[in-house]
VMD Tcl script that builds the backbone (N, CA, C; Angstrom):
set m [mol new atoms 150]
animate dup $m
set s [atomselect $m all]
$s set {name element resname resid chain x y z} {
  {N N UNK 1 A 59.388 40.497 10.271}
  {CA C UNK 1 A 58.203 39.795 10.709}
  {C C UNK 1 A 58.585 38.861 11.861}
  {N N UNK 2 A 57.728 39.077 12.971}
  {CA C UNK 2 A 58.256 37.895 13.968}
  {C C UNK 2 A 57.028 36.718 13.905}
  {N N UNK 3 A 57.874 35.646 14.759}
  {CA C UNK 3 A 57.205 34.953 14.755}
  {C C UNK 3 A 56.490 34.604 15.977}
  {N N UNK 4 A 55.902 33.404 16.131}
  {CA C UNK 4 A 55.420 33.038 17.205}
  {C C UNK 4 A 54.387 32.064 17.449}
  {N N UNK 5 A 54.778 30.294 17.624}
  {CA C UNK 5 A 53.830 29.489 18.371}
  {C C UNK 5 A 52.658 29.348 18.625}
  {N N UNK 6 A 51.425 29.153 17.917}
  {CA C UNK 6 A 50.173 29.582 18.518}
  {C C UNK 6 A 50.128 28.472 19.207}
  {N N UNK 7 A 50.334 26.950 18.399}
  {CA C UNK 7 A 49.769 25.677 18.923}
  {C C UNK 7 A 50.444 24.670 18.528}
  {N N UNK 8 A 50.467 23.644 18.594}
  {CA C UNK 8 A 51.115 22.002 18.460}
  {C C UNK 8 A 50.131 20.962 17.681}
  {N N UNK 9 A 50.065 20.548 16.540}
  {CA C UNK 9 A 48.860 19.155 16.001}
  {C C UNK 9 A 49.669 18.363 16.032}
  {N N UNK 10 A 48.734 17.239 16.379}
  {CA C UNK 10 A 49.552 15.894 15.776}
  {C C UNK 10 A 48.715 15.229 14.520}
  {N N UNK 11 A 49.934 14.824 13.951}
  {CA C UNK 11 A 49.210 14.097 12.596}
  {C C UNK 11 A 48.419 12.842 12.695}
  {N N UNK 12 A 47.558 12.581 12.561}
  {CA C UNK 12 A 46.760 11.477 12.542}
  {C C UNK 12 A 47.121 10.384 11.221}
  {N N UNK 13 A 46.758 8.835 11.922}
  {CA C UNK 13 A 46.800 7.879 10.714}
  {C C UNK 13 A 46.194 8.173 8.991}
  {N N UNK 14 A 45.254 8.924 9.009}
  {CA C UNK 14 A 44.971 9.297 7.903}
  {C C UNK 14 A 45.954 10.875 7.128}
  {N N UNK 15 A 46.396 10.849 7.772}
  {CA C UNK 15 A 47.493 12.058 7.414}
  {C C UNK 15 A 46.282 13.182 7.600}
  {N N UNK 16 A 45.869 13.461 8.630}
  {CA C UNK 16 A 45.067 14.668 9.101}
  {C C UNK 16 A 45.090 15.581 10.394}
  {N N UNK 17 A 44.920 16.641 10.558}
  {CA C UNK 17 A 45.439 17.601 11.830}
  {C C UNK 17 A 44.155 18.127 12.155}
  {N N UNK 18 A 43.783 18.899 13.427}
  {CA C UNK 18 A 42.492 19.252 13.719}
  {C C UNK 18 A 43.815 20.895 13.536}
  {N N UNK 19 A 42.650 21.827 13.176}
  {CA C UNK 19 A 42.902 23.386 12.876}
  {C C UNK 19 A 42.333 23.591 14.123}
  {N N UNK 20 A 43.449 23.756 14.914}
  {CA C UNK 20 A 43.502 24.511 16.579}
  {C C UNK 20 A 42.384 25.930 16.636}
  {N N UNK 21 A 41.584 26.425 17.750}
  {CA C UNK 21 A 40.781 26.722 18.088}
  {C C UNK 21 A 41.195 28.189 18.237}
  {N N UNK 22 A 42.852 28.374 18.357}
  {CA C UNK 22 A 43.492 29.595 18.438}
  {C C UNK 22 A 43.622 30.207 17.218}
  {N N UNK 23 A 43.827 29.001 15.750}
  {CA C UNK 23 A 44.588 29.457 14.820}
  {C C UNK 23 A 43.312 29.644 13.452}
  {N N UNK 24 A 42.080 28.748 14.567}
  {CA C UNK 24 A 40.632 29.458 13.204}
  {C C UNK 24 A 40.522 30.883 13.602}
  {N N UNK 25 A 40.498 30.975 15.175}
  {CA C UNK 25 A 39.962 32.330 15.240}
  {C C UNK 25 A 41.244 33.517 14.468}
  {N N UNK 26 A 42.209 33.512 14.578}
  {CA C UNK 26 A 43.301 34.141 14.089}
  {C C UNK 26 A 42.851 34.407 12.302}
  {N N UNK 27 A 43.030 32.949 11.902}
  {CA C UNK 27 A 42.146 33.252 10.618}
  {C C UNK 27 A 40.833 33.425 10.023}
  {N N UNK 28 A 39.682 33.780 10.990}
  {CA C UNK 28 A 38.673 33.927 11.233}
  {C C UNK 28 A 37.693 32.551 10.123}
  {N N UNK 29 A 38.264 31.530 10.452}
  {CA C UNK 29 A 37.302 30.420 10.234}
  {C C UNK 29 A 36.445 29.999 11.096}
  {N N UNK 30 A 35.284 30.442 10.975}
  {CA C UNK 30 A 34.164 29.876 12.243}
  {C C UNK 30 A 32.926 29.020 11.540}
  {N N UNK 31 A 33.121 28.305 10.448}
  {CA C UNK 31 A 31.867 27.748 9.670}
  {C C UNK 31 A 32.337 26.334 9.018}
  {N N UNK 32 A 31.834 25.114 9.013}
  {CA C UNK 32 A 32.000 23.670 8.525}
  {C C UNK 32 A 31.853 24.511 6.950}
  {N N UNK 33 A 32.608 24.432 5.724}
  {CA C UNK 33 A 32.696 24.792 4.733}
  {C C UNK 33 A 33.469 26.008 4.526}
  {N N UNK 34 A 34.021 26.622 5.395}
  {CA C UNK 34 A 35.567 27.775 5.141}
  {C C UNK 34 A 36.688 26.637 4.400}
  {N N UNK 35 A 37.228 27.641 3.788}
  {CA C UNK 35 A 38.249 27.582 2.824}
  {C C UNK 35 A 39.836 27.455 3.434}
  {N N UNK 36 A 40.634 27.116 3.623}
  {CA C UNK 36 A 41.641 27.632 3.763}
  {C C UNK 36 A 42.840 27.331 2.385}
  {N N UNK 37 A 44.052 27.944 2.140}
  {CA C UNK 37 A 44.839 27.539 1.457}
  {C C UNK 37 A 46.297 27.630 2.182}
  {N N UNK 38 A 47.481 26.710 1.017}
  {CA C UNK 38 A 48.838 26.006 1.376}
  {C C UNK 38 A 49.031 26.606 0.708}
  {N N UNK 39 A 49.926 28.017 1.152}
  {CA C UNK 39 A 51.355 27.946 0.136}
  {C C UNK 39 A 53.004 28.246 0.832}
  {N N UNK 40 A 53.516 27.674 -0.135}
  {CA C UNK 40 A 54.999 26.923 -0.288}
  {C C UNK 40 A 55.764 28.122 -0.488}
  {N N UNK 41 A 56.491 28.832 0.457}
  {CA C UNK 41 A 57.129 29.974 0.222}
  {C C UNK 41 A 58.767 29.494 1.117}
  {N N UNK 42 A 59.628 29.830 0.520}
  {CA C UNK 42 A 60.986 29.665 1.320}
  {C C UNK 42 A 61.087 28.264 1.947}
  {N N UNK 43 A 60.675 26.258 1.773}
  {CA C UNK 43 A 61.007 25.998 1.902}
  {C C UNK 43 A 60.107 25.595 3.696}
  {N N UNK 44 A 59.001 26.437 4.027}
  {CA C UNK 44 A 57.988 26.417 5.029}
  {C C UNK 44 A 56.479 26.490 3.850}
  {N N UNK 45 A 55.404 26.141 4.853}
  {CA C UNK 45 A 54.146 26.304 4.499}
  {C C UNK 45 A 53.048 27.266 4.926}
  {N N UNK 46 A 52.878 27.889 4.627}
  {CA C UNK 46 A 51.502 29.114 5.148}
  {C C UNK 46 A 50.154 28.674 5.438}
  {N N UNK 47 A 49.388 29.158 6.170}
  {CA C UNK 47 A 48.228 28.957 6.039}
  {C C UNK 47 A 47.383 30.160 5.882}
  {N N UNK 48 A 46.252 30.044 4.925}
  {CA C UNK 48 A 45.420 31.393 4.603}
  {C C UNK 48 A 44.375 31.296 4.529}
  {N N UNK 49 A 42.778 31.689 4.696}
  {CA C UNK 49 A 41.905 31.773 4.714}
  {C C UNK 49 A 41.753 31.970 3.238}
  {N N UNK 50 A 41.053 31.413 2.576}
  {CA C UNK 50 A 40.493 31.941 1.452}
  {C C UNK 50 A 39.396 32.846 1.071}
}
mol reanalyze $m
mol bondsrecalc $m
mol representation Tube
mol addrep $m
């Protein structure tokens, strides 16, 4: 599996990130109420559409 960079967040004072515009469409989140989920594999974090 390769990898590859879509984008850069920065963490905000409230410990919050905006979900980059590259990486909804990738996971096809286009709606205020999509799902996404965290999981913890090898020590990195995933991101998944639910």
């Amino acid at each position: 599996m390769s990898e590859k960079i879509v984008g850069i967040s920065k963490v905000s004072r409230g410990f919050q990130i905006t979900l980059l515009e590259d990486v909804r469409r990738i996971l096809g989140i286009n709606a205020p109420g999509d799902r996404i989920v965290y999981i913890e594999k090898d020590g990195e974090v995933l991101i998944r559409k639910l």
